[in-house]
C-alpha positions, 0 to 999 in steps of 0.5 A: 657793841651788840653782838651779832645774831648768829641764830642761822649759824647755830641752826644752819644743819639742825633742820638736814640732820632732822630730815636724816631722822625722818624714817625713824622717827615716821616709825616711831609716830607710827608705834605711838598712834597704834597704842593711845593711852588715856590719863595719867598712866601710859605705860605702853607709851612710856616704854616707847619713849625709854626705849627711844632714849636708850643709848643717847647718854641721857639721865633719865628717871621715871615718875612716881605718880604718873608715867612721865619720863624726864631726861636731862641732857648736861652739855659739854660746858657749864650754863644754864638748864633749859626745858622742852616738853611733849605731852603723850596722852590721847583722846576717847575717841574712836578712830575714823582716820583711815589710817594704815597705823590706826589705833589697836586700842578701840575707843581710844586715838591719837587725835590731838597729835600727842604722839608727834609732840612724843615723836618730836621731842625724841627727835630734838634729843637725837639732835642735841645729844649730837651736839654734846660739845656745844652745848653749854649747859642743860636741856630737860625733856619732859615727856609728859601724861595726863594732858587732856584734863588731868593736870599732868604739868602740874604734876610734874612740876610737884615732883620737881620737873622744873628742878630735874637738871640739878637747878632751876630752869631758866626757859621753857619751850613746847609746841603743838601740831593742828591738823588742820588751820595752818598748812603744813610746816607753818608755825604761829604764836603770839606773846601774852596769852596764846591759849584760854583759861577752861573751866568747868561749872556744874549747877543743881536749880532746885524747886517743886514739882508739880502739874504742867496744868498749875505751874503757879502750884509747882517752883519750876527750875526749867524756867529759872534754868533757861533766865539763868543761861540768859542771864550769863550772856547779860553778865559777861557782857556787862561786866567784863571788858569786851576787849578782854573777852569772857565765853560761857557755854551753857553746853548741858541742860537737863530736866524732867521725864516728860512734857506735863510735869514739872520737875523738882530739879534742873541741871546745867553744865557750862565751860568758861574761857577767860584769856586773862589772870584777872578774869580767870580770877574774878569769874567764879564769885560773879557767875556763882552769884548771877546763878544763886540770885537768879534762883533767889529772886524766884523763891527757888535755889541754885548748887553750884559746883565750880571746877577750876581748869587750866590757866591761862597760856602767857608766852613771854614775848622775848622768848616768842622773838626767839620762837620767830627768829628760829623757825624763820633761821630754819624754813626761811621768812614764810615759816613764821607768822604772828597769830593775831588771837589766841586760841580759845582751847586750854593747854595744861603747860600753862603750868610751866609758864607760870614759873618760867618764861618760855613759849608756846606755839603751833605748828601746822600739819594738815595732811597734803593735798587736804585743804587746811580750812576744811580739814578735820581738825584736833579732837575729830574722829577723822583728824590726819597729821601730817608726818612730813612735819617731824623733822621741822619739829624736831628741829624747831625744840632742839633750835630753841633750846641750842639759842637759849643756851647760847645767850649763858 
């Protein structure tokens, strides 16, 4: 006999309760965005996130490497360990919002919303150390730096993030805000991949220099540089399966001091999105190799420099339905809609599911009154995010850890 859902009955007062932290947590966002720290080394930050903590019967314990903070809330009840994450990290970029909480920290701003991620997870703490006596089990929080390039997931997981409740976990759950593309309170995912593998590639067309008069006297690497941006578009599309997309941005070229003399060297730095392993695996030897060979082919040669950057995002489709089923149990059926691309950005939580499964997803924060497909969008000076959207975070982590829980 199949038992019953009784999602709606775990989650009925999760998102009341939620709402109740609103003011508090509203201040703490706001604490968060007037103090954004960069990288792997947040320490204003991480005392914000301690003092959030204090008094909620959590073991928590600090870094060593970065300032990350994890916490593990043990049940009442034995189970299974499960895991949320917040990344904290900001952005440099400096602040246009126009908001009354403004950065204090010039040059440096909360524009990818890592402060509400904070804030929820914080949130989703209040509510599960509440529901102590439910649980049975162990929740992870894992607030984490150094998202924004710096593989502070991974970092983490080599100091035993993964591990920190005593035992593998068995799930992993972790979500983001945009400001704009969704309206507030809608939440997306997908299963399989729901965010792109980035890379970054640096090469070095080495040639002679000469006189624009007698380019047949030099080895000009500003023609040999422009076939081979040309030539990656050729490649990606001839050797890569269209239905499982390859992107190359060729988004730096650099050459010369002035327009009658061929340069020695040109420069050129380009981001590969890939949205599958296979891909993501394959892509370094054949890029490297249309720019070496272009270069050769033209008695000129290519250094290059391939820098591997996040993974690709893989949500695990039977935690995705659990994602849906939650969120819907929360804000009812209008709540949750099925993304039918991935997203093209990176995101370093990759890292996690590739060890366990779990899901990822979005949630929509475009301010009101802001119309969602105009709207600044994450990274921009002027990005605005919505705070009426905390307490649904809040609730959404501590549903998908409470559900997860549940099944043993």
């Amino acid at each position: 006999m199949t038992e019953p859902d009784r999602t709606p009955d775990r989650t009925a007062t999760l998102l009341a309760d939620a709402q109740a932290l609103a003011p508090g947590l509203t201040a703490l966002r706001h604490d968060l965005h007037r103090v954004p720290e960069i990288g792997l080394h947040l320490p204003k930050t991480q005392a914000l996130v301690l003092a959030a903590l204090d008094g909620l019967g959590l073991e928590v314990t600090t870094g060593t490497g970065l300032s990350s903070v994890v916490a593990v809330l043990r049940g009442a009840r034995p189970g299974p360990a499960v895991l949320l994450r917040g990344d904290m990290d900001a952005l440099p970029v400096t602040e246009e919002s126009g908001e009354p909480f403004t950065s204090e920290h010039p040059g440096v701003m909360h524009a990818c919303g890592h402060d509400q991620h904070v804030t929820g997870l914080v949130g989703a703490a209040r509510l599960l150390a509440a529901r102590h006596e439910e649980l049975a089990g162990s929740v992870v929080l894992m607030f984490q730096p150094g998202e924004e390039g710096d593989h502070g997931a991974r970092l983490m997981i080599e100091e035993g993030v993964l591990d920190a409740a005593g035992e593998r976990v068995v799930a992993a759950y972790g979500l983001h805000v945009v400001s704009s593309m969704l309206p507030a309170g809608l939440v997306t995912s997908r299963p399989g991949p729901a965010m792109a593998a980035a890379d970054q590639m640096y090469m070095t067309v080495r040639g002679r220099g000469g006189h624009g008069s007698s380019p047949h006297r030099a080895a000009d690497p500003v023609t040999v540089a422009a076939e081979i941006v040309l030539a990656f578009q050729a490649a990606v599309t001839r050797q890569f399966d269209a239905h499982d997309p390859v992107v190359v941005t060729v988004g730096r070229i650099a050459a010369g001091t002035t327009d009658n003399v061929i340069p020695e060297t040109a420069e050129l730095a380009a981001t590969i999105r890939t949205f599958s392993e296979a891909h993501h695996a394959e892509i370094p030897e054949r890029l490297t190799r249309v720019a070496e060979h272009v270069a050769l082919a033209h008695g000129l040669t290519a250094e290059v420099d391939y820098v591997r950057g996040y993974p690709v995002t893989v949500n695990d489709a039977h935690e995705v339905e659990r994602a849906a089923r939650v969120t819907r149990a929360l804000s009812g059926e209008a709540g949750y809609v099925t993304a039918d691309r991935p997203v093209s950005g990176a995101e370093d939580f990759s890292y996690v599911l590739q060890q366990v499964p779990g899901a990822f997803v979005f949630l929509g924060a475009t301010p009101a009154g802001a119309d969602p497909a105009t709207a600044p969008y994450n990274h921009a000076a002027g990005a605005r995010f919505d705070d009426a959207v905390l307490p649904l975070a809040s609730a959404l982590l501590a549903g998908l850890a409470l559900d997860r829980l549940a099944e043993g």
